[in-house]
MDAnalysis code that builds the backbone (N, CA, C; Angstrom):
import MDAnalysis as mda
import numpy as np

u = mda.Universe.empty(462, n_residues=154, atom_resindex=np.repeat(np.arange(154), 3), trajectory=True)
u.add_TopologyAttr("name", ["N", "CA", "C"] * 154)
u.add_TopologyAttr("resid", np.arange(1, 155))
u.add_TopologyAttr("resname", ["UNK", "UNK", "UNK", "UNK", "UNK", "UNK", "UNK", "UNK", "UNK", "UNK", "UNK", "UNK", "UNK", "UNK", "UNK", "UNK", "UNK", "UNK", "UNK", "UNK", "UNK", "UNK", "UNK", "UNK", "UNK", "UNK", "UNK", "UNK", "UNK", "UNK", "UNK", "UNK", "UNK", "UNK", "UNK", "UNK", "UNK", "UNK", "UNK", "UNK", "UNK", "UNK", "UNK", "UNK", "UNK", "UNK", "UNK", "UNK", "UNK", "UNK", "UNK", "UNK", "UNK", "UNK", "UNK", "UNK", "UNK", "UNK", "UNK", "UNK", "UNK", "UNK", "UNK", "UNK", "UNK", "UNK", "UNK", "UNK", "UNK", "UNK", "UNK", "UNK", "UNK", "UNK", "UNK", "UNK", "UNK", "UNK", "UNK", "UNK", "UNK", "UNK", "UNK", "UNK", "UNK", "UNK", "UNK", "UNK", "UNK", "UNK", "UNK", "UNK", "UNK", "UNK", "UNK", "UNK", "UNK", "UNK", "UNK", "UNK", "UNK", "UNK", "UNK", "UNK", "UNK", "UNK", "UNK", "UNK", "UNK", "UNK", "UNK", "UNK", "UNK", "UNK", "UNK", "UNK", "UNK", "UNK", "UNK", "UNK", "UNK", "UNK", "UNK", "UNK", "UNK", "UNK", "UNK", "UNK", "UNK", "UNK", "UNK", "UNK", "UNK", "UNK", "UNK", "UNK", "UNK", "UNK", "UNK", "UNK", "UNK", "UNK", "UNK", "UNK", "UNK", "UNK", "UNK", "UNK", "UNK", "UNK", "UNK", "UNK", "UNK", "UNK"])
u.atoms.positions = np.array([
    [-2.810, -0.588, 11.084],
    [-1.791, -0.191, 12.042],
    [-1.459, 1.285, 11.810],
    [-1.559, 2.109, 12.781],
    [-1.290, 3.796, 13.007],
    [0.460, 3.557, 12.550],
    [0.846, 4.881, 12.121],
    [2.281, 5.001, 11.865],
    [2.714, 6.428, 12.539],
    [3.451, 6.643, 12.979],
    [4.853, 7.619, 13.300],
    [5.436, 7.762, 11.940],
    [5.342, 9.048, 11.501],
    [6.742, 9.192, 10.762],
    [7.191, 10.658, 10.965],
    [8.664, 10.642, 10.975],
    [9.623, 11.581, 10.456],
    [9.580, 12.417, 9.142],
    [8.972, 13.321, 9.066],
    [8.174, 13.787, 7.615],
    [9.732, 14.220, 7.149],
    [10.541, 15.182, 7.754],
    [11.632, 15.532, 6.837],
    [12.481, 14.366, 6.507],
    [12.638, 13.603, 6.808],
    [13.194, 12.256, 6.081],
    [12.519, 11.266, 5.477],
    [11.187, 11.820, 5.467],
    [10.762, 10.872, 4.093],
    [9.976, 11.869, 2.909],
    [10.387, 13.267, 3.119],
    [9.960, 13.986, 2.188],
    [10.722, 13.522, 0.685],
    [12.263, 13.855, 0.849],
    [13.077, 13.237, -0.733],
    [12.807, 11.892, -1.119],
    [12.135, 10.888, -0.267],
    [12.115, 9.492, -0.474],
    [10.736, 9.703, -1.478],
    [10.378, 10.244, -1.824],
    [9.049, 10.754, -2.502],
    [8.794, 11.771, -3.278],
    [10.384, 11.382, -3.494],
    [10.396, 12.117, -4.922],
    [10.119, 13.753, -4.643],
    [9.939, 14.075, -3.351],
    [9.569, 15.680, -2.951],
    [10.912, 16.337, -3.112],
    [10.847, 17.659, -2.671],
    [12.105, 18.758, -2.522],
    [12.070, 19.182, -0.823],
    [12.846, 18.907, -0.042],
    [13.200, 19.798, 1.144],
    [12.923, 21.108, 1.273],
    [13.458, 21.594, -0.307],
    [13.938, 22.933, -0.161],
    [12.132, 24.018, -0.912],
    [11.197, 23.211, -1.296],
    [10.510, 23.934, -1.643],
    [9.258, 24.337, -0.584],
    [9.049, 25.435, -0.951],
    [8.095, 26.291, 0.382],
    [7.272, 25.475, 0.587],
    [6.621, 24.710, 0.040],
    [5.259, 23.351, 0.458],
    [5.976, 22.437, 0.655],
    [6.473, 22.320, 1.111],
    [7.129, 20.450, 0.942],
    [6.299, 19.860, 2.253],
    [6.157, 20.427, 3.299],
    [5.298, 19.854, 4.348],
    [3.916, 19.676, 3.948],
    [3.044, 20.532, 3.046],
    [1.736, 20.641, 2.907],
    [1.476, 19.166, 1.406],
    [2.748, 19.277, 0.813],
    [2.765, 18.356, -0.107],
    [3.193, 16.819, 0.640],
    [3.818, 16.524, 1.412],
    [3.727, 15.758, 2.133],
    [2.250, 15.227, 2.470],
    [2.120, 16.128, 3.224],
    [0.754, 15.675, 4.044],
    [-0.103, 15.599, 2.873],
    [-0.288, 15.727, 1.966],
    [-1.528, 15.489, 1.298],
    [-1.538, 14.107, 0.183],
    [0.159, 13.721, 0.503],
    [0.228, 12.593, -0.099],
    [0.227, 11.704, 1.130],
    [0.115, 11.962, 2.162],
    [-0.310, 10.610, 3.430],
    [-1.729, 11.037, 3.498],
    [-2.247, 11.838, 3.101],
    [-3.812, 11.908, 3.556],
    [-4.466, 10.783, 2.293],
    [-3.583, 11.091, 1.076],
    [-4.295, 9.644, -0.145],
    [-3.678, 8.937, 0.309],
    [-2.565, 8.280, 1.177],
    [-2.733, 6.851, 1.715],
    [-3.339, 6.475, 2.560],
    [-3.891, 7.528, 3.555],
    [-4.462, 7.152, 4.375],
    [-5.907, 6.716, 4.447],
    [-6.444, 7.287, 3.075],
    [-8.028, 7.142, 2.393],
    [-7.640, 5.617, 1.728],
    [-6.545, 5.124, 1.206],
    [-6.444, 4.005, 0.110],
    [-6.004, 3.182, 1.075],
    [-5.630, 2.643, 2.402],
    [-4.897, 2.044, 2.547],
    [-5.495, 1.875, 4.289],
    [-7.159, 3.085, 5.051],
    [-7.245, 3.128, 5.767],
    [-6.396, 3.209, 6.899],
    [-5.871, 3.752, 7.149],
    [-4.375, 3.768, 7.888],
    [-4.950, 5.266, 8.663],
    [-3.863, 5.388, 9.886],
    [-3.526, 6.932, 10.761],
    [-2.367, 7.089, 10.441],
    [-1.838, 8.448, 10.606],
    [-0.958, 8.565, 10.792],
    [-0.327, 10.120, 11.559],
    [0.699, 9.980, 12.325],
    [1.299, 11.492, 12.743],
    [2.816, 11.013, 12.123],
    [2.906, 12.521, 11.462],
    [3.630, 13.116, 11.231],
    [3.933, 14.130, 11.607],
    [5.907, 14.013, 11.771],
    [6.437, 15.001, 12.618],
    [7.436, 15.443, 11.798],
    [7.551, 17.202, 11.887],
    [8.377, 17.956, 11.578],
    [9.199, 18.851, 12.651],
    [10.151, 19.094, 12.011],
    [10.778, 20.156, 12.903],
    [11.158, 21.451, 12.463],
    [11.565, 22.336, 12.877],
    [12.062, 23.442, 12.153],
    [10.538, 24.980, 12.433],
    [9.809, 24.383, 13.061],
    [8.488, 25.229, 12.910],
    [9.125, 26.639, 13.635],
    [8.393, 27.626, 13.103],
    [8.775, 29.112, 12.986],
    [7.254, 29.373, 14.411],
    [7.994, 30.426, 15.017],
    [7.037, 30.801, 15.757],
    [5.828, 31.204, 15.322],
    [4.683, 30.987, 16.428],
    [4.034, 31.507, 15.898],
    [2.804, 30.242, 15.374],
    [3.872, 29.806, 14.272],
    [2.612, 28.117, 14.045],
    [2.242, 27.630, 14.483],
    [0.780, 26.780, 14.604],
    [-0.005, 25.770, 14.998],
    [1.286, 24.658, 15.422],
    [1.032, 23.998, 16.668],
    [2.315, 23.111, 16.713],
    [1.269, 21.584, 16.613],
    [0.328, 21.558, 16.238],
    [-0.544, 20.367, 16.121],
    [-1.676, 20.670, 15.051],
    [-1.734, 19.990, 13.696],
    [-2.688, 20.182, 12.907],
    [-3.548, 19.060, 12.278],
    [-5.037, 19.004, 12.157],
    [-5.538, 17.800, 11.957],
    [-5.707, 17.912, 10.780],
    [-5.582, 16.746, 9.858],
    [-5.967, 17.097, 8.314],
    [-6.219, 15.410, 8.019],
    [-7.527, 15.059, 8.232],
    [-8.277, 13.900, 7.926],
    [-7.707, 13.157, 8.887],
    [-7.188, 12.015, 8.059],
    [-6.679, 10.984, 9.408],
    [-4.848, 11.317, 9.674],
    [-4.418, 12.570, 9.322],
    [-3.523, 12.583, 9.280],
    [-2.890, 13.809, 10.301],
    [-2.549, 13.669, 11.281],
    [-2.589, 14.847, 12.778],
    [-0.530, 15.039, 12.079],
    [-0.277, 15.775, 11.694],
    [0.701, 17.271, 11.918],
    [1.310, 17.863, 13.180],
    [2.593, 17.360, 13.630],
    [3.070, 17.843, 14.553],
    [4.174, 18.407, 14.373],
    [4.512, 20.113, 14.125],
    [5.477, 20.610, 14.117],
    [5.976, 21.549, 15.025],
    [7.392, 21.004, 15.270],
    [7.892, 20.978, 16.432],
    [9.133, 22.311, 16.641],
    [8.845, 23.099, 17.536],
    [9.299, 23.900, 17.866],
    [10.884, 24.319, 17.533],
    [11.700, 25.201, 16.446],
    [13.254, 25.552, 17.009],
    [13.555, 25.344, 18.619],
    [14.750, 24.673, 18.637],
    [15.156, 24.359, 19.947],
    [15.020, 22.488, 20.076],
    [13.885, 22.515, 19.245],
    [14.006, 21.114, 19.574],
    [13.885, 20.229, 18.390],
    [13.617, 19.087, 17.907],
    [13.800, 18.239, 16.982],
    [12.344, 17.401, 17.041],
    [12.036, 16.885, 15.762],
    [10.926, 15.977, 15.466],
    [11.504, 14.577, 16.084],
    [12.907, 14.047, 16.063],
    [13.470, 12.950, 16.352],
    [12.753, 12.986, 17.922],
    [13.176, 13.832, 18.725],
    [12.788, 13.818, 19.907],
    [11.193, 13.742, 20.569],
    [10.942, 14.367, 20.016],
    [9.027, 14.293, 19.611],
    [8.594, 13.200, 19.637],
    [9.100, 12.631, 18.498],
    [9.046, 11.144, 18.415],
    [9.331, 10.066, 19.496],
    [10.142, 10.582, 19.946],
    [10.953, 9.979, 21.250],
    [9.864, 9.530, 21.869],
    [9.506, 10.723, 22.726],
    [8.675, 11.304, 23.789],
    [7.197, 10.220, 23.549],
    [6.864, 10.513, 22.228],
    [5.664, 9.906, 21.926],
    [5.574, 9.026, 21.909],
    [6.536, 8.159, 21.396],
    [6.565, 6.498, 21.987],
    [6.565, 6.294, 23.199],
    [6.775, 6.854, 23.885],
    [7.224, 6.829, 25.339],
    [5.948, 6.328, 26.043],
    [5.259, 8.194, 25.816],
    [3.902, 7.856, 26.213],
    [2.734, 7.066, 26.163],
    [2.891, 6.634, 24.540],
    [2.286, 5.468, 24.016],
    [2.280, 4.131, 25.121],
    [3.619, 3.883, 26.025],
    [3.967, 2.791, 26.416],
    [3.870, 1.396, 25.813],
    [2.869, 0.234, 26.114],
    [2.866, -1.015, 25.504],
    [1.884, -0.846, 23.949],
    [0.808, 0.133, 24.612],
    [0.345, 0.324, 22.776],
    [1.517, 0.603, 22.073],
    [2.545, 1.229, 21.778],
    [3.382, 1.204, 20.997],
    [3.962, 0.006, 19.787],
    [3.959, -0.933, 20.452],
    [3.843, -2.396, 19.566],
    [2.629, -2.610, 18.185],
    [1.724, -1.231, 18.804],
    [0.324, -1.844, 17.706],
    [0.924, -0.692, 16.935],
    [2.186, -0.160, 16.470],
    [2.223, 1.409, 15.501],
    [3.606, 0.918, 14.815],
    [3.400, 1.757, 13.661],
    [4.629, 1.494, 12.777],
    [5.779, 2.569, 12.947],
    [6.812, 2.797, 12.746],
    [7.739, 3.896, 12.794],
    [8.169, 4.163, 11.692],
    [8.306, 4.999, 11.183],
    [8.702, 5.507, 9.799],
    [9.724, 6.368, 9.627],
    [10.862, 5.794, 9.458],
    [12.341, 6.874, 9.434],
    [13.519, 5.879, 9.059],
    [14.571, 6.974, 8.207],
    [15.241, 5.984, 8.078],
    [16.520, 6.603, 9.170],
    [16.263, 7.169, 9.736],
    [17.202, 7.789, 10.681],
    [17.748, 6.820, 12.165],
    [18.761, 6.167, 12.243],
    [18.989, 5.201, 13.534],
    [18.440, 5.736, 14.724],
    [18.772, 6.932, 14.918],
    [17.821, 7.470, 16.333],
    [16.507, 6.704, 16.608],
    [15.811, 7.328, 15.507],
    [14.349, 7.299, 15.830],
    [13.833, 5.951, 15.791],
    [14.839, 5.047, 14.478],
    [14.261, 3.151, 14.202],
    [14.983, 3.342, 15.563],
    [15.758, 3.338, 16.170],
    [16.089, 2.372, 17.611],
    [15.110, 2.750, 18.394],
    [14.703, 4.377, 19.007],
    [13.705, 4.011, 19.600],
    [12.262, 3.230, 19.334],
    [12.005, 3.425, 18.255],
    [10.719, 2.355, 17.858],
    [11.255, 1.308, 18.415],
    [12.392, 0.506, 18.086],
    [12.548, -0.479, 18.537],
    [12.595, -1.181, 19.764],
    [13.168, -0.218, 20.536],
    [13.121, 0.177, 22.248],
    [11.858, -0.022, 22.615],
    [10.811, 0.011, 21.885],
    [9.156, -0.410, 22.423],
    [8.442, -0.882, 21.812],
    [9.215, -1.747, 20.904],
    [8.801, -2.795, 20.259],
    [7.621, -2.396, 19.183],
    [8.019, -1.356, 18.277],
    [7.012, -0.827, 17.282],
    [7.788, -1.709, 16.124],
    [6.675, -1.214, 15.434],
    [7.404, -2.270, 13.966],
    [8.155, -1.015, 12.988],
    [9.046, -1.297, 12.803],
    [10.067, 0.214, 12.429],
    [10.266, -0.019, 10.629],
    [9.872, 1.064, 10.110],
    [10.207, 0.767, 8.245],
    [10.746, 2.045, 7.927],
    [11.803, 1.683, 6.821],
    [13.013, 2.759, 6.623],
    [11.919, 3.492, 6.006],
    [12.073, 4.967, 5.520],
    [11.475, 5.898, 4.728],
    [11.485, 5.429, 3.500],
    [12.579, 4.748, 2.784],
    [12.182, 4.167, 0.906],
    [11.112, 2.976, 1.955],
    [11.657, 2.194, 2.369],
    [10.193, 1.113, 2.499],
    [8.594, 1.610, 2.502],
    [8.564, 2.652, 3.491],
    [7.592, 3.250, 3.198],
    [7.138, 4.296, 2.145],
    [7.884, 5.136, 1.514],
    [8.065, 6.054, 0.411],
    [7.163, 4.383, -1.072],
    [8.133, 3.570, -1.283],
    [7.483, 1.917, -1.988],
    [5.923, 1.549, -1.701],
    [5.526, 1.505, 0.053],
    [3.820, 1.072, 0.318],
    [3.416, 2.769, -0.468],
    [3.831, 3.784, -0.418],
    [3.097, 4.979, -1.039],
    [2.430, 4.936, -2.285],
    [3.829, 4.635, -3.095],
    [3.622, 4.552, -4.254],
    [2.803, 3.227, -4.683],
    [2.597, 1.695, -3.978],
    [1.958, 0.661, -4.600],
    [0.731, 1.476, -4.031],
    [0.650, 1.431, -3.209],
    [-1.038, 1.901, -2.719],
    [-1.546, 2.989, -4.124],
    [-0.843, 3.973, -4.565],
    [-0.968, 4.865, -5.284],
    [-1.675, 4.264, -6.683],
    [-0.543, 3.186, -7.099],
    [-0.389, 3.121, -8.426],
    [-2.059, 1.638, -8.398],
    [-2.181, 0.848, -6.835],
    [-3.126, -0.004, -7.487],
    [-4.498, 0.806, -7.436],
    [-4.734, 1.812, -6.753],
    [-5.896, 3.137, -6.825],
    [-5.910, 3.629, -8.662],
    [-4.913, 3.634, -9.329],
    [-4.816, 3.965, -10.465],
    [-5.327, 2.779, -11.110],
    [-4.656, 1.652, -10.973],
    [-5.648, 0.642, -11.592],
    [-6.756, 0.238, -11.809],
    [-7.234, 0.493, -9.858],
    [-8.381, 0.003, -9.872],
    [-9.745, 0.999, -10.744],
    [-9.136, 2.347, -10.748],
    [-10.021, 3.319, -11.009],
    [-9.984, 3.288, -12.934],
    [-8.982, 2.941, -13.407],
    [-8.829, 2.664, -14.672],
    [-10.144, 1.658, -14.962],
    [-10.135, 0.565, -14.208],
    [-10.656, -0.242, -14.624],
    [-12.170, 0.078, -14.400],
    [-12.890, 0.578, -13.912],
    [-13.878, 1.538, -13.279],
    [-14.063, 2.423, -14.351],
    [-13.473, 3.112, -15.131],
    [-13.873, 4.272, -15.538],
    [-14.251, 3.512, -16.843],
    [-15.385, 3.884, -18.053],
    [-15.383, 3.757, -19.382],
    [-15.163, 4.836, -20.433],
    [-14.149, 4.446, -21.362],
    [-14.091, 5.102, -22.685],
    [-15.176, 4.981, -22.991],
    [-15.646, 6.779, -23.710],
    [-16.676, 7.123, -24.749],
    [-17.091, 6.315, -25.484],
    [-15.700, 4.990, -25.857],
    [-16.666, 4.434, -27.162],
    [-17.535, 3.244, -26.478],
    [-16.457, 2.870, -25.488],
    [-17.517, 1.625, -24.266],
    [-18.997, 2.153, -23.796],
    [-19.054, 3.728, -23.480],
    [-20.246, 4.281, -23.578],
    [-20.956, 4.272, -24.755],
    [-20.633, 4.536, -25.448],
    [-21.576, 4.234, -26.703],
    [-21.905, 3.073, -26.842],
    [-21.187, 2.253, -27.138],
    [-21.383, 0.635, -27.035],
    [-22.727, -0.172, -26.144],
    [-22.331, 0.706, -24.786],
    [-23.715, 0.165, -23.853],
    [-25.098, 0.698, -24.269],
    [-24.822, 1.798, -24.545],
    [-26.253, 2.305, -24.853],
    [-26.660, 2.375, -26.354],
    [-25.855, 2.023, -26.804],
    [-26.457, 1.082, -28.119],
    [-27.064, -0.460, -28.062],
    [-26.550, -1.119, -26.845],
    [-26.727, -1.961, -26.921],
    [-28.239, -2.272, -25.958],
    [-28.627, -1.286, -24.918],
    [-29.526, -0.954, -24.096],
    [-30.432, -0.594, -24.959],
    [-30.043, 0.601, -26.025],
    [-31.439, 0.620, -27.269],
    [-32.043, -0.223, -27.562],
    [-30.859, -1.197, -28.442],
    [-31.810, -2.313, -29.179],
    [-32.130, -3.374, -28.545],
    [-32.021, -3.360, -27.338],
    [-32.906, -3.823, -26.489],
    [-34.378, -3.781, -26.328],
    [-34.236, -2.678, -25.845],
    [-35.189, -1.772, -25.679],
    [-36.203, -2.025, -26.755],
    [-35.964, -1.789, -28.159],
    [-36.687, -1.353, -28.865],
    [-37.018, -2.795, -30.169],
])
């Protein structure tokens, strides 16, 4: 299921900073590893964009929409459900902001606060850590095999 989210309200849910000069680029590169672990789309919307910027950016499965002074990502969002019409039901909404969950709701998307989703981040995160733990061998497990492949061998 594709997701909508509100990037400035789920930047602090993730342990990020608002206030630091990447916080959008650090964002996005932590939905681009969920979006590899977890196969997922997603747009994300910002607001606050300075003239001048790209107001649409693709970065894997993860499309960047930052949205013009004058106007708001809430509204963006709006709009985009809108257009979506009945596909809208097949997408998740991601905010913990009442605006934006009511409109998801208004078209019947499946709506998850920013900690709910900030929580799928981090499990997706942490079972990629597992699984790759378990995948990887200590030096001495390497040694072990190919000691044991020798005297095979020989």
């Amino acid at each position: 299921m594709p997701y909508i989210i509100d990037g400035h309200n789920l930047i602090p849910k993730l342990g990020l900073h608002l206030d630091s000069f990447d916080d959008e680029e650090a964002l996005i590169a932590r939905l681009q590893e969920f979006c590899r672990l977890r196969r997922a789309q997603v747009e994300v919307y910002f607001d606050g964009a300075p003239p001048g910027q790209l107001s649409t950016r693709k970065a894997g499965a993860v499309t960047a929409h930052f949205v013009r002074l004058g106007s708001s990502a809430d509204a963006a969002i709006e709009v985009r459900l809108r257009r979506l019409g009945k596909q809208a039901r097949n997408w998740t909404v991601v905010s913990s902001d009442g605006r934006v969950q009511a409109a998801g709701r208004a078209v019947h998307a499946e709506v998850l606060s920013s900690e709910e989703f900030a929580h799928q981040v981090s499990t997706a995160a942490q079972q990629a850590g597992i699984a790759k733990q378990e995948k990887d061998l200590s030096p001495e497990e390497v040694d072990e095999w190919l000691s044991l492949f020798k005297t095979r061998k020989g």
